[in-house]
BAMISE-949041 format. One record per residue: x, y, z of N, C-alpha, C in turn; chain; residue number from 1; residue in three letters. Coordinates in steps of 0.1 Angstrom, whole numbers, plus 5000, padded with zeros to 4 digits. Each point is the difference from the previous one (the first is absolute). Layout:
// residues N
(atom (X,Y,Z),(X,Y,Z),(X,Y,Z),"A",NUM,"ALA")
...
This chain:
// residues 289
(atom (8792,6742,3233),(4996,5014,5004),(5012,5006,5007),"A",1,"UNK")
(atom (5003,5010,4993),(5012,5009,5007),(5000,4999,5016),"A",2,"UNK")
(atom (5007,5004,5008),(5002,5006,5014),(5000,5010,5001),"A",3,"UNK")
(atom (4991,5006,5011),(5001,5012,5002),(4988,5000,5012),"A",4,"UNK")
(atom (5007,4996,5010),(4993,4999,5018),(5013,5011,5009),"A",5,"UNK")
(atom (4991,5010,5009),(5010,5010,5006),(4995,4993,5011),"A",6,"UNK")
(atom (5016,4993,5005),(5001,4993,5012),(5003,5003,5012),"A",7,"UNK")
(atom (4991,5007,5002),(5004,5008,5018),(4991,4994,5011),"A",8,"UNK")
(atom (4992,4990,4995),(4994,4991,5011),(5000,4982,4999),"A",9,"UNK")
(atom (5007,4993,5004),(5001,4985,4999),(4992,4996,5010),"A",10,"UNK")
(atom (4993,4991,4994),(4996,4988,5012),(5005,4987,4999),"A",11,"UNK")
(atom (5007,4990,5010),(5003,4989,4998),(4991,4988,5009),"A",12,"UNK")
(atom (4991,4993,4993),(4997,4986,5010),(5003,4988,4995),"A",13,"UNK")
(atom (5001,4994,5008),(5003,4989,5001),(4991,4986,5004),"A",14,"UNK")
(atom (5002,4991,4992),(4994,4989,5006),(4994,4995,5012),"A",15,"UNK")
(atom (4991,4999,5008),(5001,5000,5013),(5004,4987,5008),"A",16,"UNK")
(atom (4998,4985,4990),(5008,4988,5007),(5013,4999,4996),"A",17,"UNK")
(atom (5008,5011,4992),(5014,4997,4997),(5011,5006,5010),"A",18,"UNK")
(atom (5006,4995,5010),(5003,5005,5014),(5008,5015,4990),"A",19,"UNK")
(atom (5012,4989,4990),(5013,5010,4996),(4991,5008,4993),"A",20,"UNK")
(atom (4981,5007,4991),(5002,5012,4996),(4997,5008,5007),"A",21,"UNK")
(atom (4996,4995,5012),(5001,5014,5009),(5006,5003,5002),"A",22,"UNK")
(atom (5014,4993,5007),(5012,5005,5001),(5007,5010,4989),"A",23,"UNK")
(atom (4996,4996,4986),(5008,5003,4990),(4992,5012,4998),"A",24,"UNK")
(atom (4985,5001,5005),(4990,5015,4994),(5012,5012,5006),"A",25,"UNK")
(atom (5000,5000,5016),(5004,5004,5006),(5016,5011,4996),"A",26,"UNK")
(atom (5006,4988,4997),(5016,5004,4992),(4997,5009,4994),"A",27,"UNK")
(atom (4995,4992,4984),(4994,5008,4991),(4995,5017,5003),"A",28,"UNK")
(atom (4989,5001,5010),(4997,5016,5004),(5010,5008,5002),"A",29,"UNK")
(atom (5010,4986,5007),(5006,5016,5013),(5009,5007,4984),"A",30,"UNK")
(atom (5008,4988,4993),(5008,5008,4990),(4994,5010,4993),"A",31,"UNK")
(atom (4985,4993,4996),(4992,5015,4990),(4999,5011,5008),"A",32,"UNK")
(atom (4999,5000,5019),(5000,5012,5006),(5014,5007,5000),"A",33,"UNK")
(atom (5012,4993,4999),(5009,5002,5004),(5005,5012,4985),"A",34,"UNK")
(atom (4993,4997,4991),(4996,5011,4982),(4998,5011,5001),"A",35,"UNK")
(atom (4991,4998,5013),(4988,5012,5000),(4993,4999,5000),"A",36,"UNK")
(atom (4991,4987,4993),(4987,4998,4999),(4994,4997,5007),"A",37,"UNK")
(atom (4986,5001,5003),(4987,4995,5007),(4998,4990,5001),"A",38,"UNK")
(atom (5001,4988,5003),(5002,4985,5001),(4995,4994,5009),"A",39,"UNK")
(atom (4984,4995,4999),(5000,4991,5012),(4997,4988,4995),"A",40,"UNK")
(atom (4999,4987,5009),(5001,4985,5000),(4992,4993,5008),"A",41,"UNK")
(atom (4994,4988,4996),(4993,4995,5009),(4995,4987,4995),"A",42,"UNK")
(atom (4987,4994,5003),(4998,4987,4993),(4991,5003,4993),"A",43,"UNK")
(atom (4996,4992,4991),(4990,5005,4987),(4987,5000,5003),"A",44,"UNK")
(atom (4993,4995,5010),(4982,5000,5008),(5008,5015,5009),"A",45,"UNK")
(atom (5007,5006,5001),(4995,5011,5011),(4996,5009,4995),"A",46,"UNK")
(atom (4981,5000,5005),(5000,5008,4993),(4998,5018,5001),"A",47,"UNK")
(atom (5012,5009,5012),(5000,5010,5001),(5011,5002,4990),"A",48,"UNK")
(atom (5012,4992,4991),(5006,5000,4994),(4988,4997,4982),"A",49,"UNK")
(atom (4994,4996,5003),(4992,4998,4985),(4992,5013,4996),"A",50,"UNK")
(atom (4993,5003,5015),(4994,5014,4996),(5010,5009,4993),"A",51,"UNK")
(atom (5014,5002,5004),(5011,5006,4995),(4998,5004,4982),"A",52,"UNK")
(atom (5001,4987,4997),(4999,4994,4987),(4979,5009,4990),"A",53,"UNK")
(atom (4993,5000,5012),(4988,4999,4999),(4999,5013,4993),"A",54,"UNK")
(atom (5009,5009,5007),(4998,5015,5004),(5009,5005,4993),"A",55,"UNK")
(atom (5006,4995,4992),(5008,5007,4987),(5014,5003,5010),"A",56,"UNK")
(atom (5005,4999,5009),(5013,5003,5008),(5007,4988,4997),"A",57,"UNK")
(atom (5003,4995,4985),(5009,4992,5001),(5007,4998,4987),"A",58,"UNK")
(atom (5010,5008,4994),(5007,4995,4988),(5000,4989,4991),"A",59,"UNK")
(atom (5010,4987,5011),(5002,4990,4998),(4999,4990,5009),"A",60,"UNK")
(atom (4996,4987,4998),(4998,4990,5013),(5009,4991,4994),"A",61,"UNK")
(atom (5009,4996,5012),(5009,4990,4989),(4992,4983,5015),"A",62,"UNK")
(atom (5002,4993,4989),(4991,4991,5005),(5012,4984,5003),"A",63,"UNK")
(atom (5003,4996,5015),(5010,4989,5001),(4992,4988,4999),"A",64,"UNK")
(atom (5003,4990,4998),(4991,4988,4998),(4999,4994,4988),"A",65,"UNK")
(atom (4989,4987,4995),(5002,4995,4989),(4987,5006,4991),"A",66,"UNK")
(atom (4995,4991,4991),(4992,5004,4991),(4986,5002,5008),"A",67,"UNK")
(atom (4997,4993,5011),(4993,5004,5000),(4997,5010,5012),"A",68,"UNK")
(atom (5011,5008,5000),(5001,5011,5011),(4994,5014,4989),"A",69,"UNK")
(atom (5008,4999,4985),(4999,5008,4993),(4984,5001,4996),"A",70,"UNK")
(atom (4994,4987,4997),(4984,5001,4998),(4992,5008,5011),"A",71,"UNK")
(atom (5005,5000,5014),(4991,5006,5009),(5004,5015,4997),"A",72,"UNK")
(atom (5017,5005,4998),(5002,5009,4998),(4994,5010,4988),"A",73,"UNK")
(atom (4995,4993,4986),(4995,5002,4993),(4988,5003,5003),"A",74,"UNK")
(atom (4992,4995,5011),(4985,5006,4996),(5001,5011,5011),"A",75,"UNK")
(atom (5006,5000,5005),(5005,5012,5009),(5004,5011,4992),"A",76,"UNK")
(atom (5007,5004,4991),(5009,5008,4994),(4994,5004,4989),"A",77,"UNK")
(atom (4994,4991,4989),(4988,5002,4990),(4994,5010,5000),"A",78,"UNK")
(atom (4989,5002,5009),(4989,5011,4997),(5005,5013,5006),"A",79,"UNK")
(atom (5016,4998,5007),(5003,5012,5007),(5016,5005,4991),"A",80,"UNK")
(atom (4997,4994,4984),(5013,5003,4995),(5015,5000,5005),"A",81,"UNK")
(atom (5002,4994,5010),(5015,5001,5006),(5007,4985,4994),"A",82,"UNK")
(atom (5008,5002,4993),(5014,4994,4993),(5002,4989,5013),"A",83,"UNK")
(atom (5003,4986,4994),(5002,4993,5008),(5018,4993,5001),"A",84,"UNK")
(atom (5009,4997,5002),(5011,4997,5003),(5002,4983,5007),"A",85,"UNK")
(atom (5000,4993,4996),(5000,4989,5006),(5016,4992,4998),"A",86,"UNK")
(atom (5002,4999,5017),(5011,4986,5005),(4997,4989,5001),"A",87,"UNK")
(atom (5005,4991,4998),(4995,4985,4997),(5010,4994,5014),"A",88,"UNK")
(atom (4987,4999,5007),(5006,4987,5012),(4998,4986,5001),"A",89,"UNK")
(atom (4986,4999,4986),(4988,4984,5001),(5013,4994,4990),"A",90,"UNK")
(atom (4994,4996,4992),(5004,4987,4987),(5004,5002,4987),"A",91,"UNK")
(atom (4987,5002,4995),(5001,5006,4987),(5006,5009,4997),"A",92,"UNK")
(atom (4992,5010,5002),(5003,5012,5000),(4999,5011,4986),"A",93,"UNK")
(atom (4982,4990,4991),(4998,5007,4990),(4999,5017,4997),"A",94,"UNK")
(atom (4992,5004,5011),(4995,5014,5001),(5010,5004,5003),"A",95,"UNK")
(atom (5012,4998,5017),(5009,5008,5003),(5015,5003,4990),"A",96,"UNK")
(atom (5003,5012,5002),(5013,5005,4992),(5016,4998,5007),"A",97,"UNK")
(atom (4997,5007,5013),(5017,4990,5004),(4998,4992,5012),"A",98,"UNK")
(atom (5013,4990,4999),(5000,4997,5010),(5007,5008,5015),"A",99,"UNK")
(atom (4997,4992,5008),(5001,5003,5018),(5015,5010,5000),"A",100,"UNK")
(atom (5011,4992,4994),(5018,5007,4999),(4995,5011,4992),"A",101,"UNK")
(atom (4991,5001,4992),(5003,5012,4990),(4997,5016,4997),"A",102,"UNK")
(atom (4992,5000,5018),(4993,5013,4997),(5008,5014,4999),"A",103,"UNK")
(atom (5013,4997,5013),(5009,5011,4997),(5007,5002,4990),"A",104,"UNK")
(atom (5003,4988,4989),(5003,5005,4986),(4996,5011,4990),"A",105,"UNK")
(atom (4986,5004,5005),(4985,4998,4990),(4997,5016,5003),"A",106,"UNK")
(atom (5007,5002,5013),(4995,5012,5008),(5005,5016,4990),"A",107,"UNK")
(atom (5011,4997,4995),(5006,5013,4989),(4990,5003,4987),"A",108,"UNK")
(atom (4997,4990,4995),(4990,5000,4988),(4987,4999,5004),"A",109,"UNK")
(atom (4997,4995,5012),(4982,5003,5001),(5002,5023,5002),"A",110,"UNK")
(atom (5011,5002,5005),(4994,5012,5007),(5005,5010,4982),"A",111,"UNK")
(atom (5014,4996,4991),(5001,5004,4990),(4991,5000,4983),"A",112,"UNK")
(atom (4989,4987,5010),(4989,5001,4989),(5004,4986,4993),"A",113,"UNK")
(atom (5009,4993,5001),(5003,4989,4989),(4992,4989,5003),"A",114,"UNK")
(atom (4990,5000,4999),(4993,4988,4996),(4983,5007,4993),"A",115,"UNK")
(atom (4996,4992,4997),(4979,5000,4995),(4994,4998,5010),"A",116,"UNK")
(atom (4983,5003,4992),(4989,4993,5006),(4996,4990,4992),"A",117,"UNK")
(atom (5000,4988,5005),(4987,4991,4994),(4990,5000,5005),"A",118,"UNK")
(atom (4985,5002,4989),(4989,4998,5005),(4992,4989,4998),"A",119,"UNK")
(atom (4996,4997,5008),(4990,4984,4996),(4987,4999,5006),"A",120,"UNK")
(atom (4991,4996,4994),(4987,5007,4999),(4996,4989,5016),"A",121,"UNK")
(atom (4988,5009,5006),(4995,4991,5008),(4985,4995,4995),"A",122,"UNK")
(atom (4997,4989,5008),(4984,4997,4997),(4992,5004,5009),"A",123,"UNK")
(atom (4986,5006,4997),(4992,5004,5007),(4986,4990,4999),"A",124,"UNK")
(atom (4999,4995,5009),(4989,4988,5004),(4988,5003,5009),"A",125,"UNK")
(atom (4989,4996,4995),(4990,5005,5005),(4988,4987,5004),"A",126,"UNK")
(atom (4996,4998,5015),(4992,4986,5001),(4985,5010,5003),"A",127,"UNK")
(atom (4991,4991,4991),(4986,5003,4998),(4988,4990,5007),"A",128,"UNK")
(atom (4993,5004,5009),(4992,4988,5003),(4985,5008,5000),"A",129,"UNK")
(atom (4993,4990,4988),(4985,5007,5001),(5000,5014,4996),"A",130,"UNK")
(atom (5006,5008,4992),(5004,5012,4994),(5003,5012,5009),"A",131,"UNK")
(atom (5006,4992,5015),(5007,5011,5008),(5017,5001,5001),"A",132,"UNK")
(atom (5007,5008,4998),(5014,4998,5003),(5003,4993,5015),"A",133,"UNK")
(atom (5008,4993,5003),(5003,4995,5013),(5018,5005,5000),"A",134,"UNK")
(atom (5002,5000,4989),(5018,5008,5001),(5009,5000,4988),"A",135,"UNK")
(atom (5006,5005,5003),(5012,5004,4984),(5015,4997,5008),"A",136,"UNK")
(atom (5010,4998,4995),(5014,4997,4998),(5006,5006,4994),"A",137,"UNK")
(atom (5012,5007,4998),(5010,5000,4992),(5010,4989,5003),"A",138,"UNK")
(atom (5005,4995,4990),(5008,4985,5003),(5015,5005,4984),"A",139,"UNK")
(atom (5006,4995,5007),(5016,5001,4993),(5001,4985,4994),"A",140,"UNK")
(atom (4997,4990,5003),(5002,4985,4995),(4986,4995,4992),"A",141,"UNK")
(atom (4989,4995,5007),(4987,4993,4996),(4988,5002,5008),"A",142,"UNK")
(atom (4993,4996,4994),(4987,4994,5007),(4997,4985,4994),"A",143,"UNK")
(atom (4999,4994,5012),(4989,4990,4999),(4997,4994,5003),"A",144,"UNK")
(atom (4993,4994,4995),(4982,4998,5005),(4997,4984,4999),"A",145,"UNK")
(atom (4999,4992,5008),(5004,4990,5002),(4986,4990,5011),"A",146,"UNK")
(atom (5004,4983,4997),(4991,4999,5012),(5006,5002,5015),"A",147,"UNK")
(atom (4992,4995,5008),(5005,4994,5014),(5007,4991,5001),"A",148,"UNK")
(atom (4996,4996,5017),(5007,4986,5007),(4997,4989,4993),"A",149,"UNK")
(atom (4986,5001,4991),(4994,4987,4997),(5004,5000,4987),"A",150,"UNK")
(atom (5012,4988,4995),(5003,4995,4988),(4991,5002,4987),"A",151,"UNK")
(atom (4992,5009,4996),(4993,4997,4993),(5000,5011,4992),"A",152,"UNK")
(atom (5000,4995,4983),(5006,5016,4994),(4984,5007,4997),"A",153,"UNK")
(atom (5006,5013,4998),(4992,5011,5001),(4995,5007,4985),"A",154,"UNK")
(atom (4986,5001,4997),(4995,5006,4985),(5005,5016,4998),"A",155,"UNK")
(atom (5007,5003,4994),(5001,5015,5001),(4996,5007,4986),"A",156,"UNK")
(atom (4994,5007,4999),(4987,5004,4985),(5017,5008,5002),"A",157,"UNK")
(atom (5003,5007,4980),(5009,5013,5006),(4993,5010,4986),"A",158,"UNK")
(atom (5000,5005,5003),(5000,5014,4985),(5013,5007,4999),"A",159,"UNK")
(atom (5005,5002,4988),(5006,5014,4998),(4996,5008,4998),"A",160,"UNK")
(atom (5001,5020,5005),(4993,5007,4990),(4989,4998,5000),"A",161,"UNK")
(atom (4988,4993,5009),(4988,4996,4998),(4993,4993,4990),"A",162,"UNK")
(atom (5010,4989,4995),(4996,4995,4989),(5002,4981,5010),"A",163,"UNK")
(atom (4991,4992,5001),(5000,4988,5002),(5015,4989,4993),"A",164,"UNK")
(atom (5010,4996,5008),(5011,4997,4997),(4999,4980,4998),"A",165,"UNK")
(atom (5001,4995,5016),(4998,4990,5002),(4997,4999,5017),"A",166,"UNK")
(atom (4998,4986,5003),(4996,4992,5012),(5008,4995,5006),"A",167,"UNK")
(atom (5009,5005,5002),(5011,4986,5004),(4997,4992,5015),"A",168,"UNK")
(atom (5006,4990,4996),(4996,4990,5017),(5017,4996,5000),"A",169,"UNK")
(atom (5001,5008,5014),(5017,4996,5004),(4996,5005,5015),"A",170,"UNK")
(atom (5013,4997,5005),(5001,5002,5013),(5001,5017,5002),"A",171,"UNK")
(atom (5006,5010,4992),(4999,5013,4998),(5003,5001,4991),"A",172,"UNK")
(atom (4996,5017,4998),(5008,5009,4988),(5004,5009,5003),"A",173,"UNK")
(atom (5011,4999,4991),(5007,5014,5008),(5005,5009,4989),"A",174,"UNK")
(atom (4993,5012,5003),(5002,5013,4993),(5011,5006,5004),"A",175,"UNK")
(atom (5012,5003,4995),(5014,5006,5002),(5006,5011,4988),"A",176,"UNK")
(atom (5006,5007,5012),(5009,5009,4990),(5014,4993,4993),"A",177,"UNK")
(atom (5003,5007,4991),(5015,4995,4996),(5008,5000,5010),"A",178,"UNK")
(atom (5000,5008,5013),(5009,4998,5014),(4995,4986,5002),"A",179,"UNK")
(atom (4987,4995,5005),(4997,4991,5005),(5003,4987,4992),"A",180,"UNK")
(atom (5007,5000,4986),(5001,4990,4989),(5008,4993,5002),"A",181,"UNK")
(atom (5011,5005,5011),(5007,4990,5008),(5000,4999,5015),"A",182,"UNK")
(atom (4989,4997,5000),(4991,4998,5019),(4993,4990,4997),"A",183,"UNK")
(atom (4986,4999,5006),(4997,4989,5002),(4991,4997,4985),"A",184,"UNK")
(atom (5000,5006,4990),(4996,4999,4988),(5008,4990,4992),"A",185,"UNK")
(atom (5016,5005,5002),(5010,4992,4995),(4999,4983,5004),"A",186,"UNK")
(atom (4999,4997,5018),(5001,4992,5000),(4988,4990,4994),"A",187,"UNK")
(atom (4987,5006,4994),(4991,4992,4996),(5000,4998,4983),"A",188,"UNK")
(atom (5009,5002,4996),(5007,4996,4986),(4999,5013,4989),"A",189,"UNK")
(atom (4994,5015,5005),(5003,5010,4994),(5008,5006,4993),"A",190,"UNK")
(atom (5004,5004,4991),(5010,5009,4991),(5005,5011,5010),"A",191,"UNK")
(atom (5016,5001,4999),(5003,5011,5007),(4996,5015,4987),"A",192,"UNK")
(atom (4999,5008,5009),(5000,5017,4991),(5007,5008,5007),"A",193,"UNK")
(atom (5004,5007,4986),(5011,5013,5009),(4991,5010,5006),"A",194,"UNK")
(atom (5011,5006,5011),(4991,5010,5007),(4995,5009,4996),"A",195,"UNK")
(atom (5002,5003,4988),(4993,5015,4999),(4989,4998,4999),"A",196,"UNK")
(atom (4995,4990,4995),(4984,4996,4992),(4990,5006,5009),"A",197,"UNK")
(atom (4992,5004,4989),(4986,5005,5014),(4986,4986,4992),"A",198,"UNK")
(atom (5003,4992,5000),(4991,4989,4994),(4997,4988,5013),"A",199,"UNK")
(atom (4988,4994,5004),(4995,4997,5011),(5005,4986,4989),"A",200,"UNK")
(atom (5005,4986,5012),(5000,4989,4993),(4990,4990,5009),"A",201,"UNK")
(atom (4996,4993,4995),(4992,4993,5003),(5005,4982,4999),"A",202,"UNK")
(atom (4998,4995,5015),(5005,4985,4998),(4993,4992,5013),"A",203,"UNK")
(atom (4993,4988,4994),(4997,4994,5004),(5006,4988,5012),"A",204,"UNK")
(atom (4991,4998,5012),(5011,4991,5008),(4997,4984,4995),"A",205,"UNK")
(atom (5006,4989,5003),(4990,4991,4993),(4987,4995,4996),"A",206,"UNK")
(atom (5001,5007,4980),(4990,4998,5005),(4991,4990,4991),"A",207,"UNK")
(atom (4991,4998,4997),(4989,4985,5003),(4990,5000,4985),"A",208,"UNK")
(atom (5010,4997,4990),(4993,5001,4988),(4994,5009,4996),"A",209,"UNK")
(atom (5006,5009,4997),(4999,5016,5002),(5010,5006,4990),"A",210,"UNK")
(atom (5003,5011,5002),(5011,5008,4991),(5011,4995,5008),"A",211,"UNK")
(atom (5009,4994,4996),(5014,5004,5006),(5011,5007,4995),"A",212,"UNK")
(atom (5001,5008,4996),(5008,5007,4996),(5001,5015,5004),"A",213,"UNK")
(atom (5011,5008,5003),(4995,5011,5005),(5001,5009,4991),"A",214,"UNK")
(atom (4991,5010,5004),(4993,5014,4991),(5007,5013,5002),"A",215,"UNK")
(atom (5006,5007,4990),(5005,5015,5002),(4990,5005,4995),"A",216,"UNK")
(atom (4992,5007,5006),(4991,5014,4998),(5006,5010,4991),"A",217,"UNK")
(atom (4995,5008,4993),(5004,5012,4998),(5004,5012,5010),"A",218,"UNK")
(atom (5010,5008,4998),(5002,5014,5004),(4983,5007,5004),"A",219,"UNK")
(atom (5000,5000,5013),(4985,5007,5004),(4988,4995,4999),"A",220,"UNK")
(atom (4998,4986,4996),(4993,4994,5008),(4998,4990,5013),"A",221,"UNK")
(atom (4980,5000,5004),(5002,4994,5008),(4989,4990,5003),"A",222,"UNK")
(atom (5005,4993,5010),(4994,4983,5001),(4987,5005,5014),"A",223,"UNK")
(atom (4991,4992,4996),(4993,4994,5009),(4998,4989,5005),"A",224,"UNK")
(atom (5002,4995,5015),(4998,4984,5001),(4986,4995,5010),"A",225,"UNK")
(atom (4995,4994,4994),(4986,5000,5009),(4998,4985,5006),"A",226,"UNK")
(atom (4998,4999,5011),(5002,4985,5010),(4985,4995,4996),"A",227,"UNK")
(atom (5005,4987,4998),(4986,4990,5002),(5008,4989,5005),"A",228,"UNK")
(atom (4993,4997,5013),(5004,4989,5007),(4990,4998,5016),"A",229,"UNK")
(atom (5001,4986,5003),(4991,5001,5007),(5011,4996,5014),"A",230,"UNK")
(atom (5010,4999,4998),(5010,5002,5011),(5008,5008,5006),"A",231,"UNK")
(atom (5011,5001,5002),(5006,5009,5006),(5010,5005,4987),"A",232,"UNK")
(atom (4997,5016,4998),(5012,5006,4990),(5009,5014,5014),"A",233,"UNK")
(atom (5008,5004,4990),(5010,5010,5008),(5007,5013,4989),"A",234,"UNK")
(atom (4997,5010,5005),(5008,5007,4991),(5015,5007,5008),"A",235,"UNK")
(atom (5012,4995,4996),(5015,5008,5005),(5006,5008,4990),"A",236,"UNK")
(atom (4998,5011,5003),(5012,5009,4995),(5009,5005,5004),"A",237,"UNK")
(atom (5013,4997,4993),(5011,4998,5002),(5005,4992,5012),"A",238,"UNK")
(atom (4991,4985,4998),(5006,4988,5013),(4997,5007,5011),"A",239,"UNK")
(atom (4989,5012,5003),(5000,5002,5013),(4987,4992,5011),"A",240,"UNK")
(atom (4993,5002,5010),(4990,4991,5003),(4989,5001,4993),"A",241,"UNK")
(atom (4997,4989,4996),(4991,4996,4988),(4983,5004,5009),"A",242,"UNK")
(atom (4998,5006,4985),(4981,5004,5011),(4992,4992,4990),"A",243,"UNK")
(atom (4991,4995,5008),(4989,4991,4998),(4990,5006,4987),"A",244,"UNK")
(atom (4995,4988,4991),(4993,5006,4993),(4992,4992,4996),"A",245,"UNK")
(atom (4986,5004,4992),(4987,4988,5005),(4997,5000,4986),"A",246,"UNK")
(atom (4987,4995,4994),(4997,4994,4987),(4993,5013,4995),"A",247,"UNK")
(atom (5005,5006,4989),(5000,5013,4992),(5006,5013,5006),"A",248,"UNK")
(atom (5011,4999,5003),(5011,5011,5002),(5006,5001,4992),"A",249,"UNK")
(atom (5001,5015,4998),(5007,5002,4989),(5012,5009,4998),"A",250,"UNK")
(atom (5011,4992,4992),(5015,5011,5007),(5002,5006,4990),"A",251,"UNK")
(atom (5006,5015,4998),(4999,5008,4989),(5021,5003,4999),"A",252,"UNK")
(atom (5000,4997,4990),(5019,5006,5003),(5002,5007,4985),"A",253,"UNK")
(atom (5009,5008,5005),(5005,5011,4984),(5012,5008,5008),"A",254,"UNK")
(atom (5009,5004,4990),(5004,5009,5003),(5003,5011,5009),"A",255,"UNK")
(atom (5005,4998,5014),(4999,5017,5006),(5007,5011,4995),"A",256,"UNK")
(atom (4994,5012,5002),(5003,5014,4998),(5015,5002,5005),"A",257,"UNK")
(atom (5003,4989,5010),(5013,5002,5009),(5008,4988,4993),"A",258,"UNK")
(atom (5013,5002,5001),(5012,4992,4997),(5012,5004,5010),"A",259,"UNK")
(atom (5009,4986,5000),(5008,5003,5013),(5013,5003,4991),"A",260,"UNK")
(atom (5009,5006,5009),(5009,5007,4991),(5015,4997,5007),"A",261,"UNK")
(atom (5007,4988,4996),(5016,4995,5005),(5011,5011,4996),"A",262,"UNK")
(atom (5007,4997,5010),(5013,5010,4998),(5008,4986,4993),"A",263,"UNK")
(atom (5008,5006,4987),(5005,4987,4996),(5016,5008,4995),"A",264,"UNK")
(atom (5012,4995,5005),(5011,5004,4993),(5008,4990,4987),"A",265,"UNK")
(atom (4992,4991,5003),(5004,4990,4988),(4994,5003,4982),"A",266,"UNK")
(atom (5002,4998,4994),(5000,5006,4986),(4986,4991,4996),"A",267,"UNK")
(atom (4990,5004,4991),(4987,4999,4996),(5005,4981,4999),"A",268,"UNK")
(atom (5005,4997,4995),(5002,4989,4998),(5000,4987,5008),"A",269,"UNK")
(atom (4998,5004,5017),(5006,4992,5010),(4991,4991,5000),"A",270,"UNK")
(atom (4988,5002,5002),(4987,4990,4998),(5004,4981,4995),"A",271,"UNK")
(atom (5004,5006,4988),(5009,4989,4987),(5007,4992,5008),"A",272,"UNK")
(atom (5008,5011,5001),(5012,4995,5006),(5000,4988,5014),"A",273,"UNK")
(atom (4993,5005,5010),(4997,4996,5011),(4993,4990,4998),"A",274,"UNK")
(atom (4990,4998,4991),(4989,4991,4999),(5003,4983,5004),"A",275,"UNK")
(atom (5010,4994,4991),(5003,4989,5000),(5012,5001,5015),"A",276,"UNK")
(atom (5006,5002,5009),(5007,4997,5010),(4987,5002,5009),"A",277,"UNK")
(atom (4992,5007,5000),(4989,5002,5009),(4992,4985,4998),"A",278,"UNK")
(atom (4998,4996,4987),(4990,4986,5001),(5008,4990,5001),"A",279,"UNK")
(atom (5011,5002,5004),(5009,4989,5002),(5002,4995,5016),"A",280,"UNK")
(atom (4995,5013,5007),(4998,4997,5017),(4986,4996,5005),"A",281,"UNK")
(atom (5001,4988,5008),(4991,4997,5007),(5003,5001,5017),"A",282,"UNK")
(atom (4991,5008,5004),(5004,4997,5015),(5000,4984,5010),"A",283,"UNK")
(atom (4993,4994,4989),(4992,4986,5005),(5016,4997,5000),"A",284,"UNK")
(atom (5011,4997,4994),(5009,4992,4996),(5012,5008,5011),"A",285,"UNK")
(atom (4999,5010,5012),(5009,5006,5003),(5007,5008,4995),"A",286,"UNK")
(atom (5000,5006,4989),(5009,5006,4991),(4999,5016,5011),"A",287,"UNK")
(atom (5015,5005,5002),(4998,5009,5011),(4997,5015,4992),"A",288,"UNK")
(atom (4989,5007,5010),(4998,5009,4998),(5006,5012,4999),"A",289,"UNK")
């Protein structure tokens, strides 16, 4: 998607356990104030700084931290259209575009227009108990839907499209975007997908004589997963605190209306590119961030 954001208002936050992005939010403003611009900074939960974002007073939010600074920044920025910018302080650093040294490089061509949007679809998740809503999500990575504390795998009926699919018995399933295809989907033996896809994948966690294999959905549709269990299940979207779920709950995911949208200066192709030096780091092994 071309560029074309009139940048007269920045917001910058920052991680709030990473000492150096606060320090680094801070820099960062004063130079965008030092432009001219409107720039404020702060940590990513404040939320008189979110309202900012809430309330349409915010261009761009450039987001310091690792991937999963960018997910919270994502569901933040999504339904309020503001372009996201991400510095990489964590590890990986799938979602973020530069690193920490590189922002005042970047600063001539973000303001001259030289870079895109990429858009990448979010999921909208919906938990059903007894045919009442109890809540919805927009999630940038996954859902899912998984047992408890107690070792024991979980029935999950699923439909697509309303059509009866299968049962699986695994420890979860997890419905993911092509963002999420290298998150916790990946690590459960899933196929990566490029980002642009708007196709929901579907992958099972260990699971128990069952389908193992994982499932690409079509473009616009969506899954239902319905709990049968007489133990403890959980639903987390996007790894956040998992809420409790009982015997016939039912999670609804498809497509959201909203997609989050990266500032990227690197050429369509970086994805590729990146892919293999990215799965070649593990934090487990010290490899420095």
């Amino acid at each position: 998607m071309p560029a074309s954001i009139n940048l007269r208002n920045i917001l910058v936050l920052a991680h709030p356990n990473l000492p150096e992005a606060a320090e680094q939010a801070a820099h960062i403003a004063k130079h965008f104030q030092g432009l001219g611009i409107v720039c404020a900074f702060g940590l990513l939960y404040d939320e008189t700084l979110r309202q900012k974002v809430k309330q349409g007073k915010v261009d761009l939010l450039i987001a310091l931290g690792g991937d999963g600074t960018m997910l919270r920044a994502g569901h933040l920025c999504a339904p309020n259209n503001v372009p996201i910018l991400g510095i990489n302080l964590g590890r990986f650093g799938f979602l973020t575009e530069i690193q920490q040294a590189q922002w005042r490089e970047v600063t001539p061509r973000l303001f001259s227009g030289e870079y895109w949007l990429e858009r990448r679809m979010m999921l909208r998740a919906k938990l059903w108990r007894a045919g009442k809503l109890l809540g919805n999500w927009e999630v940038l990575n996954e859902v899912a839907v998984s047992r408890g504390h107690i070792v024991r795998p979980v029935h999950l009926a699923t439909s697509v499209d309303g059509r009866y699919l299968t049962t699986y018995v695994a420890d979860a399933l997890i419905a993911a975007t092509a963002t999420g295809s290298t998150a916790y989907a990946l690590a459960a033996g899933g196929p990566v997908l490029p980002p642009e896809l708007r196709n929901i994948l579907l992958v099972a966690v260990a699971p128990h004589l069952s389908i193992d294999r994982a499932i690409v959905l079509a473009d616009g549709s969506a899954v239902s997963i319905t709990v049968n269990t007489d133990h403890e299940a959980a639903l987390s979207p996007d790894g956040q605190t998992p809420i409790n779920l009982l015997d016939g709950d039912r999670v609804d995911a498809c497509a959201s209306e909203h997609s989050v949208h990266f500032i990227r200066f690197q050429d369509p192709g970086y994805f590729y590119r990146n892919l293999t030096p990215h799965m070649n780091q593990n934090p487990i092994t010290g490899t420095p961030r």
